[in-house]
N, C-alpha and C positions, 0 to 999 in steps of 0.2 A: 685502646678500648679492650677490656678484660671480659672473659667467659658472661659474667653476669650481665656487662651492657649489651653480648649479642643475646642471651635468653631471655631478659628485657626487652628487646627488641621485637624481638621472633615475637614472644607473649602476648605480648600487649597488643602488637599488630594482629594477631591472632583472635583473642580476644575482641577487638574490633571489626573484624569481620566475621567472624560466626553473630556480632551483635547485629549487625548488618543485613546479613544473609535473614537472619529469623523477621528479624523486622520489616524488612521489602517483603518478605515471604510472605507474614502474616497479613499485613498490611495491603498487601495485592487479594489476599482471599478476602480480607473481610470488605477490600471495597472492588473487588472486582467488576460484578455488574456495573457500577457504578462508573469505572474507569472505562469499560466500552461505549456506556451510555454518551460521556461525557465527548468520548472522541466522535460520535457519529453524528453527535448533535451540536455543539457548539466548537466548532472549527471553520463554520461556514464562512468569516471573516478573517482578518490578519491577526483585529485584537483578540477574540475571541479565539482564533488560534492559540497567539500566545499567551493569555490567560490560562487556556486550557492546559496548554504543557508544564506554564509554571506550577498552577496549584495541581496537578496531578504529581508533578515529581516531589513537590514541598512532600505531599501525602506519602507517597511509596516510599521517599528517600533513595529514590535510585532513576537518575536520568538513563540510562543504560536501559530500564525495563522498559519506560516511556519510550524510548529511541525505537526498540524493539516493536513492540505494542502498533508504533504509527507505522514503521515500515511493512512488519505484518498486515495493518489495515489497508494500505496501496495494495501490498499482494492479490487481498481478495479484492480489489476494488472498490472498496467501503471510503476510503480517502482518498480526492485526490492528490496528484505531487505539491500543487500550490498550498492544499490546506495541512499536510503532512510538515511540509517543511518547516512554517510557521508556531506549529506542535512543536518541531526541536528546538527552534531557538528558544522558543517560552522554555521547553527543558531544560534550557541550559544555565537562566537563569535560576530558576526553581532548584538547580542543583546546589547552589549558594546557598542555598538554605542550611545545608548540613555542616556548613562551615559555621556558619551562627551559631548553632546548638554546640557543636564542639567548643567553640570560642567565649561563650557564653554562660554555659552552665557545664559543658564536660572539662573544661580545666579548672574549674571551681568548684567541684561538687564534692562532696563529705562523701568517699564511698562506704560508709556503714548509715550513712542518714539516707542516702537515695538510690547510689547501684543497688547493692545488693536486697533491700529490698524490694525493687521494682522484680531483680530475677526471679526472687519467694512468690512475691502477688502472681508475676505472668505466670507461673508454672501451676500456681495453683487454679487460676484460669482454666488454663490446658489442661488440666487434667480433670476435674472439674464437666468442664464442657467440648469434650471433645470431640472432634468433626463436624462443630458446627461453625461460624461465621465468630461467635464468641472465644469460640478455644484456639481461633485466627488471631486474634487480636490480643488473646492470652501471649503466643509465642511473641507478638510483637512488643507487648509489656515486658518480655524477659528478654529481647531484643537492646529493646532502650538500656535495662539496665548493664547486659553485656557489654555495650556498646561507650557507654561509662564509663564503665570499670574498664576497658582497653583503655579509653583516651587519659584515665589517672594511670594507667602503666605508665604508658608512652612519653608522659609527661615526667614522673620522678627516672627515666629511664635518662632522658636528654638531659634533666637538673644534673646527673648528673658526670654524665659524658663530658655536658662543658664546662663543670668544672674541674676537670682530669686535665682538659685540651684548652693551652694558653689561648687565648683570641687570637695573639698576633702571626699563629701560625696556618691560620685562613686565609687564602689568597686575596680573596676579593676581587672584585670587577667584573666584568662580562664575561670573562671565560667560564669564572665560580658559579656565575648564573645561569651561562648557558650548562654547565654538568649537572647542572641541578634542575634545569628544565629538563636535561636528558634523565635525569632519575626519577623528576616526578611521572616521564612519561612512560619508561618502562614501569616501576611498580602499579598505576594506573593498567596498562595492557596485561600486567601478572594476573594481578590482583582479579581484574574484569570488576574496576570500581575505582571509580575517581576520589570516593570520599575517604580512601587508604590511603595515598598521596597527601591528600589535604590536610588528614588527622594528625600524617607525621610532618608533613611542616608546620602546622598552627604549633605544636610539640614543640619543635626546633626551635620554633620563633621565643616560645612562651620560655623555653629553658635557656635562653640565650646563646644556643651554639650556633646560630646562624643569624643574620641581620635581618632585618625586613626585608629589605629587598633580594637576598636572594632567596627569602621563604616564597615571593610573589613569584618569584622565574620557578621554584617546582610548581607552585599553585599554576602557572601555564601551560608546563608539559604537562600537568594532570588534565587539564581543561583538553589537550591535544590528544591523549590518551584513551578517551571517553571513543572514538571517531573508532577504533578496535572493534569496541563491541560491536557496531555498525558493522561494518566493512565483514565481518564474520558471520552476522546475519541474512547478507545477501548476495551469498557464494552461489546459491543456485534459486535466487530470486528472479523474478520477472525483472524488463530492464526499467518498467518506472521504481519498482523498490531502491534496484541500483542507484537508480540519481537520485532518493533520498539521502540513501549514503550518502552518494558524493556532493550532494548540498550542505549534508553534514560537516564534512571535510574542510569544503571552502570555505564554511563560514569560522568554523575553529581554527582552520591556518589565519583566514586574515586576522581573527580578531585577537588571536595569539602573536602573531610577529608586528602588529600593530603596538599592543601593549609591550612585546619585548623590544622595541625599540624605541619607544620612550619610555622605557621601566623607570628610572630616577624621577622624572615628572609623574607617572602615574602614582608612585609610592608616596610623593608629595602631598599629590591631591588627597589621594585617600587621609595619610596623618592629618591636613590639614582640615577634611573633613571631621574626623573623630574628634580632634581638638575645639572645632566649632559643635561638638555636640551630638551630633550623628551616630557617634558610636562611643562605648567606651574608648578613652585614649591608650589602652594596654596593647601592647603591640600584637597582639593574638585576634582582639576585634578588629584593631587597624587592618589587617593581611584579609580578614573575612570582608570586611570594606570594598575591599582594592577587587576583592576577586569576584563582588556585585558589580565593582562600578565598570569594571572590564568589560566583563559577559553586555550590561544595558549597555555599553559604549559600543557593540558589534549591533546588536538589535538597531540598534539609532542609526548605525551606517546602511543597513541590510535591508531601513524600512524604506529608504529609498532606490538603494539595487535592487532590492527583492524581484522585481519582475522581468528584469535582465539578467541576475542569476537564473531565474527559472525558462527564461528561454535558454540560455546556454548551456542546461543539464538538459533541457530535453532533445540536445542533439546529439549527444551521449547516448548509448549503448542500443545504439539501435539495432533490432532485430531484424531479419528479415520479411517475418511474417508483420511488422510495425511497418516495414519498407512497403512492403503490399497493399497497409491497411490505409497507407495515405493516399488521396487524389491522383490521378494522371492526367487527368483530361480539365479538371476543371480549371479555368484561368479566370481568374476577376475580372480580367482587366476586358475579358470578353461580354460581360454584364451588359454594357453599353448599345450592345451588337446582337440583339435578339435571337435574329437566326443564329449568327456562328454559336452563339452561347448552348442555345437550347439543343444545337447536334454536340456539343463538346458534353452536356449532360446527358444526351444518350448513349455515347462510349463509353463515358464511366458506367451508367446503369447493365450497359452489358458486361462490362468487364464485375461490373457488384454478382451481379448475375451468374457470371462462371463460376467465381471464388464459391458462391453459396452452394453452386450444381458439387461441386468437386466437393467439398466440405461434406457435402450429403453421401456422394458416393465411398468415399475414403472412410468415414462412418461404416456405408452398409457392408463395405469388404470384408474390416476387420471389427464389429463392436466394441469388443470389450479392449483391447489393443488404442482404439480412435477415441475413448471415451475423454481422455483429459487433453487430446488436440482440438475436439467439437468444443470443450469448455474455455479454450484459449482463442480459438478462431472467434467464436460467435463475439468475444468481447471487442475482438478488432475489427469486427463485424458492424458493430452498434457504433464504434468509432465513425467506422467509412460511410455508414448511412446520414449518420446527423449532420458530417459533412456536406452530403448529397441536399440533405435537405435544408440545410443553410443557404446551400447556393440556391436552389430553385427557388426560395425565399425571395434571395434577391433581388431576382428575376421580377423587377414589378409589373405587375398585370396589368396597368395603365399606360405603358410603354410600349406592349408586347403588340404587333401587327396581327392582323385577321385570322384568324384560326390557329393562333399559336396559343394561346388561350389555353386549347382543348388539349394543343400538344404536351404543354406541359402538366396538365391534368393525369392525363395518361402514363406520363413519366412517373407522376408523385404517384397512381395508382400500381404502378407494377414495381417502386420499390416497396409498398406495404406487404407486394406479394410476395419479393424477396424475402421482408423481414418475418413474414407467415410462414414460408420454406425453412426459417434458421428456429424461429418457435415449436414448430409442428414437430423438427428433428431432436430437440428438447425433451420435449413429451416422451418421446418415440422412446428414447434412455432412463428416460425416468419410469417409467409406465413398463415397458414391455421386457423381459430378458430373455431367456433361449427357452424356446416352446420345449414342452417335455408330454410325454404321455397323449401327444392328437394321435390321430388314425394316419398312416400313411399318404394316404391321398392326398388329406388335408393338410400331410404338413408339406408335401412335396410341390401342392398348389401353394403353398403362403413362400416357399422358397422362391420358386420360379417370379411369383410379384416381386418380391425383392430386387430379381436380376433385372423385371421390365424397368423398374424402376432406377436400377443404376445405366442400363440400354437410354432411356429415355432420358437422363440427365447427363450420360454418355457426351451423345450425340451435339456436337459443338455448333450444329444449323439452330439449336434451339437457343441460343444465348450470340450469336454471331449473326445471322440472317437466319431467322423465325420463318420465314416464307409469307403463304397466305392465309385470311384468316379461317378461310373454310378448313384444312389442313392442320394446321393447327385445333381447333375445332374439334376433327374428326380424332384427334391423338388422346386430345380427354377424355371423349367420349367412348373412348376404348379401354380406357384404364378404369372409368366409370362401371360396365357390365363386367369388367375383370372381377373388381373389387364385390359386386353385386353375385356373381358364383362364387367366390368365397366366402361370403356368408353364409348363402342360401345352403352352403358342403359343409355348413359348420353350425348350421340350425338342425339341418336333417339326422347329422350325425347326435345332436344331442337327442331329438325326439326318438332316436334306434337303441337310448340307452347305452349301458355297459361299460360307462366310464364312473368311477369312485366320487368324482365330482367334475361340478362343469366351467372351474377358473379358468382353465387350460383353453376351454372353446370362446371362454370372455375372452380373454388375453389376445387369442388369436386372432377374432373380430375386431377388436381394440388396434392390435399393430397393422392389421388390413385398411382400418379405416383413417391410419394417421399416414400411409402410405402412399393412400389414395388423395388424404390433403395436400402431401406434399408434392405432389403430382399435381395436382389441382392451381394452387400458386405457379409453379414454373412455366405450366404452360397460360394461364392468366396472363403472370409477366411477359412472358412473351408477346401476347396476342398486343396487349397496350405497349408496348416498345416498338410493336412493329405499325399501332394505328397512330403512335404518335410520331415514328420515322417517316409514317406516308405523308404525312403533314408537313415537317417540317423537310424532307427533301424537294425538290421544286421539278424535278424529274418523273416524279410520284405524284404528287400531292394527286393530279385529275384522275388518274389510273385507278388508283388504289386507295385512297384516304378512305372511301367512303366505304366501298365492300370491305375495308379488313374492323370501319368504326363498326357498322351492323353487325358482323359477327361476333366482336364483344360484347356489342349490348344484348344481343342474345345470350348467351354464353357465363355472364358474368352474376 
């Protein structure tokens, strides 16, 4: 192979991926919205998943963006793992797509009748209309025709390579195919694009330096190669991203060593598809064939594991704060068992209970330090609740014996105050930042509430044994008239004048009074953990059920 077959090479590959690049690029701007849209909204199903991923990748021309796009959408929590994962495999068919176009019109295309002037049109797009949604789709027209003009490189590059290099000196068999899946998989990892793999074996295939069948074993390590971009994406992801990846993974190992191990038979079927009609019979459609019917051959197996895949990634990468965020206490199999059930949902209600105090406190130590731990907690937060509230679901009211009823009323009321405690600390970040410019008094009194505030969520008798409900009681009603002279030193101070403006005295009344909410829930929760424990313990119930019920109802 002389100078020219490697700057041939280089070129045209070159060439095809800067056509590439502008095209997914353009192609992403001008349908961006569009592409968020689509993932937030129809995913809600399997098929609708994989619809979703295939026509979004056909669109961009790049399953790699798609792959990215859904794992990012896990991260913020916008998708979950089940409907992400179904987005990739639809991406992986939709990737197939670019093997068609190369197969179809890029080895057959007049590059003076179509590349080049696709490049003239898109640029004058782009230039034209630029920076808007238009001058997007400019690049993408000069995209396509780049992308062209690579694949007729690539293509007179291998015409003539294999006619330099006898045939008979190709090994053949499974060794040639596995090096050839090993090189469709690095260039795929190079490149960061499976459809630069695919373009130089449609190439290979079309120029005759290699056979169909081993163009289909690179067209597999490319397929294996795509899982890179993945795996790179979610280096310092949350761990549900992680196990997109590694759903990713699973499913392009199986349905790669599947195909590579009856590669003779697959390559069959496919010729014998094309021959029947389905495709062109040229051996360039054939390969784009084989590397559809592959990809839906993994979907077909996956539509039945799919949800035992998806249990077995989610035991994967578990964090510790995941480890926390799941049940301790609640057992199913206690459902049956009234009483035991309804004490085993008030241990977890107190242990929800600490996590939230703690979350609040570790917040007010360090704000701006705690601000992206309050936004991770609260998610595992909402986890552990709907748990909570799943179970007490259960729990049918038809079943439940005499005053248990009320008990778990009270349970379901003091996790809402829970979830008021994780809302109100919400607020409190969004709303308020570091007071600047009060009067010293008044900022030395808004300090000192803070501290009552981490003292009183402190104190582990408030989420462990609450006490009585007079006691309890008396504890709000004291954060109450706290909260009530902070104002009244932040009213007077405004009526005394001499400050430039009065945000400062809002803002401080504002974080006084979400302070005061959050105070308000914890000890609420309490008071109903502790009227719904006097209930259900049998120790209690005559003593206390009733003085700690009346002090809620007062109170609440």
């Amino acid at each position: 192979m002389g100078i020219d077959s490697i700057t041939g090479l280089l070129g045209g590959l070159g060439l095809f991926l800067v056509g590439m690049w502008l095209m997914t690029e353009g192609l992403k701007v001008a349908a961006g919205p569009s592409l968020k849209m689509l993932l937030e909204r129809w995913t809600n199903t399997r098929a609708k998943g994989l619809a979703t991923g295939f026509a979004l990748t056909a669109l961009v021309q790049s399953s790699s963006a798609v792959t990215v796009a859904a794992i990012g959408f896990v991260n913020a929590g916008v998708l979950t793992l089940g409907q992400a994962i179904w987005v990739i495999f639809g991406s992986n068919v939709g990737t197939t797509m670019t093997g068609w176009i190369v197969a179809t019109v890029g080895l057959n295309v007049n590059i003076e009748f179509l590349a080049l002037p696709l490049i003239g049109l898109g640029m004058i797009v782009r230039l034209i209309w630029s920076g808007a949604a238009r001058g997007a789709l400019g690049e993408a027209i000069a995209g396509f025709g780049l992308f062209f003009l690579g694949v007729a490189v690539l293509k007179e590059t291998f015409e003539g390579i294999a006619a330099a290099i006898p045939i008979e000196m190709m090994a053949g068999g499974y060794l040639q195919d596995f090096l050839f899946l090993l090189a469709g998989f690095a260039i795929t990892a190079l490149a960061q694009s499976s459809s630069a793999s695919i373009a130089v074996a449609l190439s290979a295939v079309s120029g005759g330096l290699v056979s169909l069948e081993t163009g289909a074993a690179m067209v597999i390590g490319a397929n294996l190669g795509t899982t890179v971009t993945g795996m790179l994406a979610v280096l310092n992801a949350t761990s549900n991203a992680k196990r997109v990846a590694a759903s990713h993974v699973i499913f392009n190992l199986a349905t790669g060593a599947l195909a590579f191990l009856i590669l003779p038979g697959f390559v069959w079927l496919a010729g014998l598809a094309a021959a029947a009609g389905y495709a062109d019979p040229g051996p360039a459609a054939t390969l784009a064939l084989f590397h559809t019917l592959f990809n839906v051959s993994g979907v077909l197996l996956f539509w039945f594991l799919g949800d035992r895949l998806i249990r077995r990634v989610e035991a994967m990468f578990t964090s510790q704060e995941e480890s926390e965020a799941r049940p301790r206490h609640l057992d199913r199999t206690l459902r049956d068992m009234p009483s035991l059930a309804a004490a085993s949902l008030l241990l977890e209600l107190r242990r929800f209970g600490g996590m939230t105090s703690d979350m609040v406190v570790q917040y007010l130590k360090a704000p701006v330090m705690r601000a992206t731990m309050v936004a991770r907690r609260a998610l595992l937060l909402a986890k552990l609740s709907e748990a909570i509230s799943d179970y007490a679901a259960g729990m049918s009211v038809a079943r439940l014996p005499e005053k248990l009823p009320d008990a778990l009323a009270h349970s379901l009321r003091a996790l809402q105050h829970y979830n008021g405690m994780v809302h109100e600390l919400q607020e409190l970040m969004e709303h308020v930042g570091e007071q600047r410019n009060l009067p010293e008094s008044l900022a030395a009194e808004l300090r000192g509430y803070r501290i009552s505030l981490e003292e009183l969520l402190s104190d582990t008798s408030l989420t462990d044994r609450a006490g009585d409900g007079e006691a309890l009681s008396a504890r709000g009603q004291a954060f109450e008239a706290e909260y009530q002279h902070i104002k009244d030193a932040a009213l007077s101070a405004a009526s005394r004048g001499g400050m430039d403006h009065l945000k400062p005295l809002d803002d401080a009344i504002r974080e006084a009074d979400l302070i005061r909410r959050i105070a308000h829930h914890a000890v609420r929760a309490a008071m109903r953990i502790e009227a719904a424990e006097a209930i259900v313990a049998p120790q209690k119930r005559d003593a206390q059920a009733e003085p700690v019920a009346e002090a809620v109802a007062r109170n609440e």
